[in-house]
SELOLUM-134976 format. One record per residue (C-alpha): x, y, z. Coordinates in steps of 0.1 Angstrom, whole numbers. Layout:
BEGIN
+-------+-------+-------+
|     u |     v |     w |
+-------+-------+-------+
|     X |     Y |     Z |
...
+-------+-------+-------+
//
This chain:
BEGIN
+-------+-------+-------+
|     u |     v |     w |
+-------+-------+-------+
|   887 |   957 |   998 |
|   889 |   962 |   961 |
|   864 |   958 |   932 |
|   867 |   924 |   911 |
|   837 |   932 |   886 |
|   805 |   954 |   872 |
|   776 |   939 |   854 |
|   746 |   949 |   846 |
|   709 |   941 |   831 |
|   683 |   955 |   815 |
|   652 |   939 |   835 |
|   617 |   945 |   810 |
|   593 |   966 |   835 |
|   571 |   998 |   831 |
|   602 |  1009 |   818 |
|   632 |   997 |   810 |
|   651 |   990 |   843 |
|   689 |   988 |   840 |
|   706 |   973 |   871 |
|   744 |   978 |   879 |
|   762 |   949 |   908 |
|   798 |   962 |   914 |
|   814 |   928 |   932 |
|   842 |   932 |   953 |
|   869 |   906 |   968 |
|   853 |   901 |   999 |
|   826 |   887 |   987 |
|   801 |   923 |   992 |
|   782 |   933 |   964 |
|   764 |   968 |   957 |
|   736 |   972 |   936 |
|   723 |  1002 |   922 |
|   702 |  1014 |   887 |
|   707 |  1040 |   861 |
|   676 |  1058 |   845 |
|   673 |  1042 |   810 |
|   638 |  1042 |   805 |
|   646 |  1048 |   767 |
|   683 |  1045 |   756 |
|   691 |  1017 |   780 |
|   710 |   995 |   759 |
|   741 |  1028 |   751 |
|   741 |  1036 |   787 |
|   748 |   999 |   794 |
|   780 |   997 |   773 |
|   790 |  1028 |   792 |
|   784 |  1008 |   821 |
|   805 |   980 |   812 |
|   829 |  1002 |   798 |
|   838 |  1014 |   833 |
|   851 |   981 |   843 |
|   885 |   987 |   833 |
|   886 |  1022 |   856 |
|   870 |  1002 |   886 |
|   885 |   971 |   891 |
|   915 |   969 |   917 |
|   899 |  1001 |   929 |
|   888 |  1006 |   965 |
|   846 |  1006 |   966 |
|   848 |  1034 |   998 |
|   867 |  1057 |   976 |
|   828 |  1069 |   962 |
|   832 |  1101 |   950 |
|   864 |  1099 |   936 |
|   860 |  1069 |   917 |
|   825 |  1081 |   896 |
|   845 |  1111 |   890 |
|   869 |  1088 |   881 |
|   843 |  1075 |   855 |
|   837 |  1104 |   844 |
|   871 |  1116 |   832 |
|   877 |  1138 |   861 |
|   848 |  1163 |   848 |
|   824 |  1179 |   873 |
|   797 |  1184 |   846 |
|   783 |  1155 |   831 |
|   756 |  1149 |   810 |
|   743 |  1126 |   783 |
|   743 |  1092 |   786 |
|   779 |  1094 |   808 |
|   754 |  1108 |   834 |
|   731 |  1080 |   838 |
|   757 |  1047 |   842 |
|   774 |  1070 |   863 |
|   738 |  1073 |   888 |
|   738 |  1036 |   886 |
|   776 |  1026 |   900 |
|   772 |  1060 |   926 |
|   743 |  1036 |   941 |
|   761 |  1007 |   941 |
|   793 |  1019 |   956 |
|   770 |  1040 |   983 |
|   752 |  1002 |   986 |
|   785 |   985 |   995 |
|   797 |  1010 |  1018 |
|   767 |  1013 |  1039 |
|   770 |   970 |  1040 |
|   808 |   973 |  1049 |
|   797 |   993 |  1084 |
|   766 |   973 |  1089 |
|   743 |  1008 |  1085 |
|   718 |  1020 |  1060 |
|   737 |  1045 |  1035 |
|   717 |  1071 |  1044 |
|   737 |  1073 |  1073 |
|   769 |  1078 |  1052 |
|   749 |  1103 |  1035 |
|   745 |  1126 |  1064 |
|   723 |  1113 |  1089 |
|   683 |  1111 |  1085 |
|   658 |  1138 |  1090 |
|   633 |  1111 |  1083 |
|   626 |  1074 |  1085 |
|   595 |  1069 |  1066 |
|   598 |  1086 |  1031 |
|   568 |  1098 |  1014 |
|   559 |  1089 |   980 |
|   532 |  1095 |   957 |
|   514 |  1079 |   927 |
|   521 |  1089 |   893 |
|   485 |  1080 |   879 |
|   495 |  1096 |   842 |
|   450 |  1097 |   830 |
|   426 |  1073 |   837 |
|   448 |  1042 |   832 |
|   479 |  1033 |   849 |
|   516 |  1026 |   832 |
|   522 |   988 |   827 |
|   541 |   991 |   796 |
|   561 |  1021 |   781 |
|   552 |  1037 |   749 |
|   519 |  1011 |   746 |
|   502 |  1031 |   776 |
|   514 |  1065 |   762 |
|   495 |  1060 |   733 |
|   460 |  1080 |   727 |
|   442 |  1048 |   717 |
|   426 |  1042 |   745 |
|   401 |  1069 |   742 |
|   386 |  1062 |   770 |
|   408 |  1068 |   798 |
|   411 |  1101 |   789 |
|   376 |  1116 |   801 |
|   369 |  1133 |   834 |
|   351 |  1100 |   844 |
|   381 |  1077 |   839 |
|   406 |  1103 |   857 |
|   382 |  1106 |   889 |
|   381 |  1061 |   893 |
|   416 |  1061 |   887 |
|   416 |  1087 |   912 |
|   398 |  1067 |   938 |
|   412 |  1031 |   932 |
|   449 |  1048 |   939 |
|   437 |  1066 |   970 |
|   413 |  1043 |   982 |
|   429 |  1009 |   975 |
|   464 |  1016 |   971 |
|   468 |  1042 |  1001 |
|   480 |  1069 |   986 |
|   474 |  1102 |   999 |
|   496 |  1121 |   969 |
|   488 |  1120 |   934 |
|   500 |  1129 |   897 |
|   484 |  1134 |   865 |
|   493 |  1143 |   832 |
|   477 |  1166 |   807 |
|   503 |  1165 |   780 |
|   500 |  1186 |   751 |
|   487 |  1157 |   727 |
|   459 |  1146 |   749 |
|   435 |  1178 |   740 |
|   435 |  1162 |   705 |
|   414 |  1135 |   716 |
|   383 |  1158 |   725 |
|   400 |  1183 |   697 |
|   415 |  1187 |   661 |
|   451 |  1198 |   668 |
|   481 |  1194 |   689 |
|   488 |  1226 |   706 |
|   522 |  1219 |   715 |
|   528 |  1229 |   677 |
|   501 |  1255 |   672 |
|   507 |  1271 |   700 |
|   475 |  1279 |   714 |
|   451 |  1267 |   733 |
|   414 |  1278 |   728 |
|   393 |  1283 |   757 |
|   374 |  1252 |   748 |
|   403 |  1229 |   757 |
|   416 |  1243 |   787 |
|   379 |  1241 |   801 |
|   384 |  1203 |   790 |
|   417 |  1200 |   812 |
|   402 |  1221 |   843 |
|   372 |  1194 |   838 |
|   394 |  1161 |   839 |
|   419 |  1178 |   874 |
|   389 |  1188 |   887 |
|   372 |  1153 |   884 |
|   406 |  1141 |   898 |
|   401 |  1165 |   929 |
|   370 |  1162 |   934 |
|   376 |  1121 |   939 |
|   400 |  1126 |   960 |
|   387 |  1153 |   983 |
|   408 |  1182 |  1000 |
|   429 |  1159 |  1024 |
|   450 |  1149 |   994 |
|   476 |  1162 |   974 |
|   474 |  1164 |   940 |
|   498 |  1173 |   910 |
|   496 |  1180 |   871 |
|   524 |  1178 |   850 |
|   519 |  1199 |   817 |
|   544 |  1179 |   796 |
|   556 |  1215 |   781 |
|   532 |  1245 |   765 |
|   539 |  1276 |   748 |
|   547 |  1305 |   773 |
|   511 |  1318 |   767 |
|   495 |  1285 |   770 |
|   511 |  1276 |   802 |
|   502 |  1309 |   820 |
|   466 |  1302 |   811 |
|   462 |  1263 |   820 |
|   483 |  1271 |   854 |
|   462 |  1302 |   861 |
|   428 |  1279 |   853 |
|   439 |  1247 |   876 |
|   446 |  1272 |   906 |
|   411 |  1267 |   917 |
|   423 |  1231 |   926 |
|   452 |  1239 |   951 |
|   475 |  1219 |   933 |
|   508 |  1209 |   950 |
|   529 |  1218 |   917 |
|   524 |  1219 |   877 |
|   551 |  1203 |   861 |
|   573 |  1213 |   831 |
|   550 |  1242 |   817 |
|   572 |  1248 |   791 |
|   590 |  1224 |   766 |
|   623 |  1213 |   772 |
|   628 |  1216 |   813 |
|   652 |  1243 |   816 |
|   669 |  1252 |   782 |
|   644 |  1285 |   783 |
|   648 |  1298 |   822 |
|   633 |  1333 |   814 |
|   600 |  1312 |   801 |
|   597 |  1290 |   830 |
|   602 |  1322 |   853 |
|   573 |  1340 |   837 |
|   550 |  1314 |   839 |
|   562 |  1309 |   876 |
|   559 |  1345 |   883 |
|   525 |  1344 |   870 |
|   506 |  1317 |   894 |
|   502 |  1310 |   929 |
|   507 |  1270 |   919 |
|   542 |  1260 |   921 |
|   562 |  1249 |   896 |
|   587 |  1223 |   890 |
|   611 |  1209 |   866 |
|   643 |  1188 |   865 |
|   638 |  1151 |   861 |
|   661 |  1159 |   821 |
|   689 |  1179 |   837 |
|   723 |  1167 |   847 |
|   745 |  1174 |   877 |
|   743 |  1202 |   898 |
|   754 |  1226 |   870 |
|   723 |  1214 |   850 |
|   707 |  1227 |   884 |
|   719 |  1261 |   884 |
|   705 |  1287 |   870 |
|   671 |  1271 |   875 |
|   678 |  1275 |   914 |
|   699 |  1307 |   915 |
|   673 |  1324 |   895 |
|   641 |  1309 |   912 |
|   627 |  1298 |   878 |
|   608 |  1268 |   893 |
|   594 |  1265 |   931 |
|   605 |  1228 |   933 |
|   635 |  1209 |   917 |
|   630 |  1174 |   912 |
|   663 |  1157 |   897 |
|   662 |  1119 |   893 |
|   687 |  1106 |   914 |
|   692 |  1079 |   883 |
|   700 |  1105 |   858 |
|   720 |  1133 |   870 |
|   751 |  1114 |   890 |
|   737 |  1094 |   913 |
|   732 |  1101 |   950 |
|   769 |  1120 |   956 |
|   752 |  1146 |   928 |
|   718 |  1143 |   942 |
|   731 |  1158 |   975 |
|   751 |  1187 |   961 |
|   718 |  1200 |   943 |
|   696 |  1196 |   978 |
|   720 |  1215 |   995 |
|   720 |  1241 |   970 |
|   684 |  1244 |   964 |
|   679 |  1244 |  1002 |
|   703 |  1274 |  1000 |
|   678 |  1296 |   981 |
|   645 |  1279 |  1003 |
|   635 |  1257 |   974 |
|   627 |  1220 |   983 |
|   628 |  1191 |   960 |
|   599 |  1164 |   951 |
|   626 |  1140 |   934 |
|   617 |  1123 |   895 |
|   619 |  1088 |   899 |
|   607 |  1062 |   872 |
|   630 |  1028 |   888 |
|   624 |   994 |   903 |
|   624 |   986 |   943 |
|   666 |   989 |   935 |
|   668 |  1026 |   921 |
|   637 |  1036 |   943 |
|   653 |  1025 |   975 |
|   690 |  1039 |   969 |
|   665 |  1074 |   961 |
|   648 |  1070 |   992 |
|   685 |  1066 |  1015 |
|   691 |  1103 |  1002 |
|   655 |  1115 |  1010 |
|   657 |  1108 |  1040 |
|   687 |  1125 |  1048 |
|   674 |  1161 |  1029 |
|   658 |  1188 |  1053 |
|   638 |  1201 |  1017 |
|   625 |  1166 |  1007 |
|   584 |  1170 |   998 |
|   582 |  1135 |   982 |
|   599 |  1108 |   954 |
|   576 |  1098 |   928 |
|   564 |  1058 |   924 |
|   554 |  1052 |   890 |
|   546 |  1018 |   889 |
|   508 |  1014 |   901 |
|   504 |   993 |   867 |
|   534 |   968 |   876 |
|   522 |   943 |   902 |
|   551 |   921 |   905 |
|   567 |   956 |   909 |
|   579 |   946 |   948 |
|   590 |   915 |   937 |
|   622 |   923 |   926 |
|   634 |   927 |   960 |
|   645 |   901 |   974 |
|   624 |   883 |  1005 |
|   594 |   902 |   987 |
|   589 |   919 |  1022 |
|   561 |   943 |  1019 |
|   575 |   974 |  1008 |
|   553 |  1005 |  1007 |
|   525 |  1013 |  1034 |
|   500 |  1037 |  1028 |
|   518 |  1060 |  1005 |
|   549 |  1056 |  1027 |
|   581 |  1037 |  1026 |
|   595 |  1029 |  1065 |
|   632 |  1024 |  1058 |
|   638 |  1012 |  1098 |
|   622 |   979 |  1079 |
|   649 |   973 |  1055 |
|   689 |   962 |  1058 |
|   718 |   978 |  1058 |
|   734 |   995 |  1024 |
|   708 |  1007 |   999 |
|   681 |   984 |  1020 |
|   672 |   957 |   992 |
|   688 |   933 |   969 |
|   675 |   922 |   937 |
|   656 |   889 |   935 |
|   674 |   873 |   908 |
|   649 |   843 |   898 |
|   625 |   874 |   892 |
|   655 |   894 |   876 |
|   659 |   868 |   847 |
|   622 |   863 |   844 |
|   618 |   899 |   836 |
|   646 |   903 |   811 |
|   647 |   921 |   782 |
|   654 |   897 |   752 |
|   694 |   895 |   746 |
|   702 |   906 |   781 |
|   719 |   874 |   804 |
|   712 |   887 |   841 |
|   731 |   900 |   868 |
+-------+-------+-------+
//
């Protein structure tokens, strides 16, 4: 067997969505996606730039042809680092469809066969479109009210039993004057106003779910505070305390030194050297790469293993369509650390869609991969592939 052709396309979702098919001369194809949620068009040209090392090239050969990729380096970052997620999936999508098994089994075998996920709520709204429902103008969604509905319509309609929400820096500037993220303080006043919208969230939910808070980055000080104020609400982690993930280890260390709440951070690093010093020196409690961003599932593995080496599990970043989501859940299932993969797509209902046969894909906050083919388990629905387009792009 040996590769004929890459494509990709950037479908117009939440996100951007930017899908890689690597075609092959016996007529199987493997999909996968790269994280591109905002440079998608740069890692696409890298994409297509990789035709020329691929072609002729046998698809089994996985981890030495995205090495191949990337120039032989073992660190990789940048943009290389995301069209390099996207054609690991794909190559791990044909080679599970070659032996007629899910990839997972190529992976290492499964712990699991239903993987868990949980809702990324973000405030009182959900994310149909990216930067629109970023945005502060919609005052309202950001009150303790809206965050405890949300709350409830996710749990209680939408079966999910694990939730996220976000209490980014800029949000206290809604209630009041300044953004703390540059200040560098917050008064006692605002972090009374985020303990009031989590703990509208909780209480909506009750104490049989999980819920998480993701700080969006604070000043050392700032963090220590908010984290020690939420611990009343036995959260399952706060998320990037400090600005920038990583690039400050002795700051994420002291804030995680100074709560009972775990922390986590890693959806912005790449590879398993991005992953190092945060593991080796116990900065965080939980890792979560995205499988789309830091070298696909071959890298994905490498930093499991060596967080599970120091007792550290992983609750993996994940921002894709039904195609990046599923090649993400093949490795989860096979990781003896795996808490759960994100799903940020509550505000996308034609989300499922993409997949081809429009099965039903998640139940109850759960994702049964015994339901699903061999490979990565889905296909992309190409009628709903080119209906989603972004303008410019010609389809798979």
């Amino acid at each position: 067997m040996k590769i004929t052709g890459i494509r990709s396309a950037i479908v117009g979702g939440n996100f951007d969505w930017l899908l890689v098919m690597i075609e092959t001369d016996e007529g199987i194809s493997g999909f996968g996606e790269c994280f591109s949620a905002f440079h998608s068009k740069a890692i696409k040209e890298i994409v297509s730039s990789a035709r020329e090392t691929l072609i002729g090239e046998d698809p089994l050969d996985v981890e030495r042809l995205t090495a191949k990729v990337s120039s032989g380096k073992s660190y990789i970052s940048g943009y290389v680092a995301h069209a390099v997620s996207g054609i690991d999936m794909a190559l791990w999508d044909i080679a599970g469809k070659v032996l007629g098994v899910p990839s997972y089994r190529l992976l290492g075998g499964k712990f699991r066969d239903k993987i868990r996920i949980y809702a990324d709520c973000h405030a009182g709204h959900p994310i149909a479109h990216y930067p629109e429902d970023y945005t502060l103008a919609k005052r309202e969604s950001y009150t303790p009210e809206a965050f405890a509905d949300h709350a409830k319509r996710v749990k209680n309609e939408l079966g999910f039993d694990f939730l996220k929400f976000d209490l980014y820096p800029d949000i206290v500037s809604l209630a009041y004057p300044y953004n703390p993220q540059y200040e560098g303080h917050l008064s006692n006043e605002q972090v009374s106003f985020f303990a009031r919208l989590i703990g509208a969230a909780r209480d909506a939910v009750g104490k049989d779910a999980e819920l998480a808070v993701d700080f969006g980055g604070y000043s050392t000080q700032d963090a220590i505070r908010l984290a020690q104020a939420l611990e009343p609400f036995e959260l399952a982690w706060i998320e990037d305390v400090v600005p920038n993930n990583a690039q400050n280890v002795d700051a994420l260390i002291e804030v995680t030194r100074s709560t009972k709440t775990p922390t986590l951070t890693g959806e912005m690093l790449y590879s398993k050297h991005g992953f190092r010093e945060v593991i080796t020196r116990q900065a965080v409690r939980i890792v979560a790469p995205d499988f789309g961003t830091v070298g696909g599932l071959t890298e994905g593995k490498k930093i499991a293993d060596i967080a599970d080496a120091y007792f550290m599990p992983l609750a993996p970043h994940n921002i894709a369509s039904p195609i990046g989501t599923f090649a993400a859940c093949q490795l989860c299932a096979c990781l003896p650390n795996f808490i759960a993969l994100e799903f940020h797509a509550t505000g996308v209902p034609w989300w499922q869609n993409l997949a081809k046969g429009h099965k039903p894909i998640r139940k109850n906050g759960f994702i049964d991969l015994r339901d699903f083919g061999p490979g990565i388990g889905v296909e992309p629905d190409l009628d709903i592939v080119n209906e989603h387009l972004k303008k410019g792009e010609e389809g798979l």
